[in-house]
N, C-alpha and C positions, 0 to 999 in steps of 0.2 A: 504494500500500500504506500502509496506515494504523500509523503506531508512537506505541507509548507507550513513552519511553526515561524510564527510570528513575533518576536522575544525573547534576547538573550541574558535577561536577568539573570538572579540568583531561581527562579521561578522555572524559566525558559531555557537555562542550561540542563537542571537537570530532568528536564520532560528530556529533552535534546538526547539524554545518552543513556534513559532507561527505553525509549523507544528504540534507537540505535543498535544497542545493544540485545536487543530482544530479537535480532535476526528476520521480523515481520516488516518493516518499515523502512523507505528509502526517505531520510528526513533532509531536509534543507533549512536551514535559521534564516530569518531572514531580522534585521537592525537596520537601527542608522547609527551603532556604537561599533566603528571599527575595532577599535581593544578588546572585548569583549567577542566578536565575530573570529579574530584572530586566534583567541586561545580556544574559541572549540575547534578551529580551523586544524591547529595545531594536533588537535587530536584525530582529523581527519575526517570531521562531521562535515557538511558541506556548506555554504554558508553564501549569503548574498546580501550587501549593502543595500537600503532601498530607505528613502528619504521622507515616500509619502505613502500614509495606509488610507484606503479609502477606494470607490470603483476607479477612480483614476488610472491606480495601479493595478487593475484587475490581470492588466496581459500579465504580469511577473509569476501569478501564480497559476495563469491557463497552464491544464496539461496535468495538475497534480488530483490528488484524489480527496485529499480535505485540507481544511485549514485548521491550523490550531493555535487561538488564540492568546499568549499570554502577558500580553500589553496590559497598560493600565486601564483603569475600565471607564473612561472616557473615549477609549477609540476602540472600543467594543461596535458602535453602531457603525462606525463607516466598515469594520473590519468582516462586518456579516454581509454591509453591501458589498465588498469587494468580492466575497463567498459567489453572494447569488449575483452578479453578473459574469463572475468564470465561470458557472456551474461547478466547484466544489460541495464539499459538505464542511459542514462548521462545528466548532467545540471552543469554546472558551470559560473562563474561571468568575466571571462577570459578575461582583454580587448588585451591581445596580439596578435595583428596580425599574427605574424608568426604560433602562437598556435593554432588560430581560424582556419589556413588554414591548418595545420598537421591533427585537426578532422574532418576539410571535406573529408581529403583519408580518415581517418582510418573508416571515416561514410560509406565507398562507399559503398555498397554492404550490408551493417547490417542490419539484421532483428531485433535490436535494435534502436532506435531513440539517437541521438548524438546533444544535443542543447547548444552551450557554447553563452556567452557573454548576460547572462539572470539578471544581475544586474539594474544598472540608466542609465549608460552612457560605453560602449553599452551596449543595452536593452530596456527601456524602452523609451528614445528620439527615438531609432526608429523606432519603436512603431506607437508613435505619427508621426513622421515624414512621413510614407507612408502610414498612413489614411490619414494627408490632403492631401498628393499626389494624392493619387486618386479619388481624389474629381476634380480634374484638368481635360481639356479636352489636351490643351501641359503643359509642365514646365518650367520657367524659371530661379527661382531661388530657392534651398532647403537649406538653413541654422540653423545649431542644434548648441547649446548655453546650455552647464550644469556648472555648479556652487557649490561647497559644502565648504561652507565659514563660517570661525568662525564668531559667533555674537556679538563679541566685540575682536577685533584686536586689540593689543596695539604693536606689532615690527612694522620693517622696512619694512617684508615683506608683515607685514598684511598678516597673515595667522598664523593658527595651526595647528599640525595634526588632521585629521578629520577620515583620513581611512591610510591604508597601504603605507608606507613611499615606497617600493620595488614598487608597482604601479605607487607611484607618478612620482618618476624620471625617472620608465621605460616612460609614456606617456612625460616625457619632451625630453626625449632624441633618441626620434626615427619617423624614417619620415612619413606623416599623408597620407596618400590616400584620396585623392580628386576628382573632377570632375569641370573641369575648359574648358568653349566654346567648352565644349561637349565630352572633351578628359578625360580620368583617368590619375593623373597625381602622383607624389609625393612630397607634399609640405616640406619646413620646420620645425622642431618645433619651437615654440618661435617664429614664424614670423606672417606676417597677421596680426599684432596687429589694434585691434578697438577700440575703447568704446563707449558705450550707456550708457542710466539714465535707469530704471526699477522701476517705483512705488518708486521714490523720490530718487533712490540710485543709485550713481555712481559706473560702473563700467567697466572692462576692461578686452578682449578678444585675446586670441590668438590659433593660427595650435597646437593641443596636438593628441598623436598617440591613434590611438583605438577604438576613440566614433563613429565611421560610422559604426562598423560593418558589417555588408554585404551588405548596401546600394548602393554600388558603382557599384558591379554587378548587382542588380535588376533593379537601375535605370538607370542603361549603355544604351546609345539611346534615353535616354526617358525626361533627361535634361538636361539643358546647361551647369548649376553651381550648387554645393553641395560640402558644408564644414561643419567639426565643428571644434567647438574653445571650451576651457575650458575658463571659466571665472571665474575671480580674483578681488578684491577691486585694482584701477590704482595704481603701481610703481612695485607691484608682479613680473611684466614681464622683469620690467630691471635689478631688483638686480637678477632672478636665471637665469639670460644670460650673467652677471658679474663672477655669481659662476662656471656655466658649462663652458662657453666659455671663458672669460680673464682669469680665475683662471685653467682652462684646467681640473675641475673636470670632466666633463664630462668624461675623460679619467679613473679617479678613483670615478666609483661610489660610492663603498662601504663604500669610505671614506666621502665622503656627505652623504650617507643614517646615517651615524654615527655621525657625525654632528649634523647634524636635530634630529636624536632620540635625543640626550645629551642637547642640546640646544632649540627648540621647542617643548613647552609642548602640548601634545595633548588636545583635549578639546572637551565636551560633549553639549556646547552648542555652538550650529552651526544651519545652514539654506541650505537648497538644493534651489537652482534653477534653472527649467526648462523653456527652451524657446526657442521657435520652428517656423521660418517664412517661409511658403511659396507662392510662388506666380507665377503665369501663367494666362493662357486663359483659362477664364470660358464663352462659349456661345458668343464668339467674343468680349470680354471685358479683359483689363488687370487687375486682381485683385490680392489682398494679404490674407491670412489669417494666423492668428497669434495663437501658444498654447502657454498661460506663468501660470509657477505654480510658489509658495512658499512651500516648506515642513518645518516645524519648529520642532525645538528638544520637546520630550514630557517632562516633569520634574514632571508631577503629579502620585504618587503613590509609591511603593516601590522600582521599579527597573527603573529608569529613560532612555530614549532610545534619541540615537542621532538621527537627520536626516539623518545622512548618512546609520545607522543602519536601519530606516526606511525604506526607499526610498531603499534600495540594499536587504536587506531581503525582502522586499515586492514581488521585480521583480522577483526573483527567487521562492519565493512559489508559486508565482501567476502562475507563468509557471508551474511551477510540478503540481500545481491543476489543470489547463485547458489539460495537457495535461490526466492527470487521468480521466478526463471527456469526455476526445473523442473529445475534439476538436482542437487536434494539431496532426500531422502525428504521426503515431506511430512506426516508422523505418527511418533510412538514417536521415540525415543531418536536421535541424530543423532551419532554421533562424529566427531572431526576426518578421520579417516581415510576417511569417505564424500566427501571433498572431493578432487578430481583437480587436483596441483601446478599445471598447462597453464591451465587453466581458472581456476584462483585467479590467475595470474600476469599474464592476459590477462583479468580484468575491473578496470574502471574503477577499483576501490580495491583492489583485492591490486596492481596497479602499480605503486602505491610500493616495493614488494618487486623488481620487476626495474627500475628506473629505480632502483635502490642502487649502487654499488661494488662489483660483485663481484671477489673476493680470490683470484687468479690462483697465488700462490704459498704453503706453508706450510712453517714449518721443525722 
């Protein structure tokens, strides 16, 4: 299968060389960061300069068989038009709402397959999320809970950068799509605050934009309550509602997103966590059942991968593989939810998800 991947980040390298390496895929990167294009080059991935993403650039990628997106998620929509005027198929990590709903038009009708939001969160929470759902005979409650936290905090905010600063503050600063006593609603961000313990470790929950993905449609009618919240080590949630809200950044992102690069270092070792509650009528019984994972950073060998690298590269091959295998639609709009947890868990890159730690106890 032929790809044009789109992004040679820390994101986009190593989609770049678990696809590669997998023997099924002839991959091409495509940037406009020749340093970066260089050292996969180096490795002998194939690589191509290209200055503008959008149908402009459509001829660069006539000819291959999908595209895979792992830009920031701003150029997610020209990145689908560029898909559907080459006739490709699409895949990207997108948790933008708005983005997610521009590829469901531009899916309408394509005899191409259109699947964005194939990362951890959205992606692969919800995944998990509407397997145990339908294990349900009603529902009452769907609660999605991800986490991608340094493994040794030393600021105030207890955090470092993990992944894409441009993501981050998009998911703090825009309103969450919910499901609340049966209605879709639109929540706050930064509100809903909780905390729970998790296998010994405190920590704390809040409304962040994006990680439902398409859930809110599938399960319209079918439950009462469905949220997710990003989770944080506790006090996270009060100093970046200090920042956007007293301080009125929210008004000037750019200049936070500038901030945080210049003053929070990023950091390769970190921990994902996944954790997934639901609960309903089973056979006339009120019951819960629970998915909680650990992903840890790998540190052994020559090229050291974060969990967050993990866990987002995983979601997205796993997708492009299953779908290569016939077992996801091969046309129109593709949501996460056409993915069967079994099947994602048992191919070669959703693995990294059951070879995790899974978290036996919660308090």
């Amino acid at each position: 299968m032929k790809i044009a991947l789109l992004g040679a980040g820390h994101i986009g390298e190593t989609i770049a060389r678990l696809l590669r390496n997998s023997g099924h895929y002839d991959v091409t990167v495509f940037d406009k960061n020749e340093k970066a294009l260089s050292a996969l080059s180096e490795e002998g991935i194939k690589v191509q300069a290209v200055q503008e993403i959008g149908p402009g650039a459509a001829a660069l990628v006539r000819g291959f068989d999908a595209i895979v997106n792992a830009l920031p998620y701003h150029l997610a929509i020209p990145a689908a038009h560029m898909a559907l005027e080459a006739g490709c198929h699409y895949f990207d990590l997108t948790e933008d709402v708005a983005a997610t709903k521009e590829i469901m038009r531009i899916a309408e009708g394509s005899r191409t397959a259109f699947m964005p939001q194939c990362g951890l969160a959205p992606g692969f929470i919800g995944i998990v999320a509407h397997h145990l759902a339908k294990g349900f005979d009603t529902l009452q409650d769907v609660k999605m809970r991800v986490g991608a936290l340094p493994a040794f905090p030393t600021n105030a905010l207890k955090y470092n950068l993990t992944w894409s600063v441009d993501g981050l503050i998009n998911e703090y600063c825009h309103p969450c799509e919910c499901i609340h006593d049966g209605s879709k609603i639109d929540a706050l961000p930064l509100e809903g605050l909780e905390h729970f313990s998790l296998d010994g470790t405190e920590y704390e929950a809040f409304n962040t934009s994006g990680g439902l993905g398409t859930l809110c449609e599938t399960l319209a009618g079918k439950v009462q309550n469905l949220d997710y919240k990003t989770v944080r080590y506790p006090g996270h949630r009060d100093l970046m509602q200090f920042l956007l809200d007293d301080l009125q950044l929210k008004n000037d992102q750019e200049k936070l997103k500038d901030i945080m690069r210049k003053s929070m270092p990023a950091t390769m070792q970190d921990v994902v966590l996944v954790f997934v509650t639901v609960s309903g009528m089973k056979q006339g019984r009120l019951v819960q059942e629970v998915f909680a994972r650990k992903i840890f950073a790998e540190r052994d060998g020559a090229r050291p991968l974060s969990a967050i690298q993990i866990t987002t590269a995983a979601g997205i091959c796993a997708a492009v593989d299953l779908f290569r295998q016939g077992k996801l639609p091969q046309q129109g709009f593709v949501p996460q939810e056409a993915v069967e947890l079994p099947a994602f868990l048992a191919n070669e890159f959703g693995k990294a998800y059951q070879q995790s730690r899974q978290v036996e106890s919660i308090g």
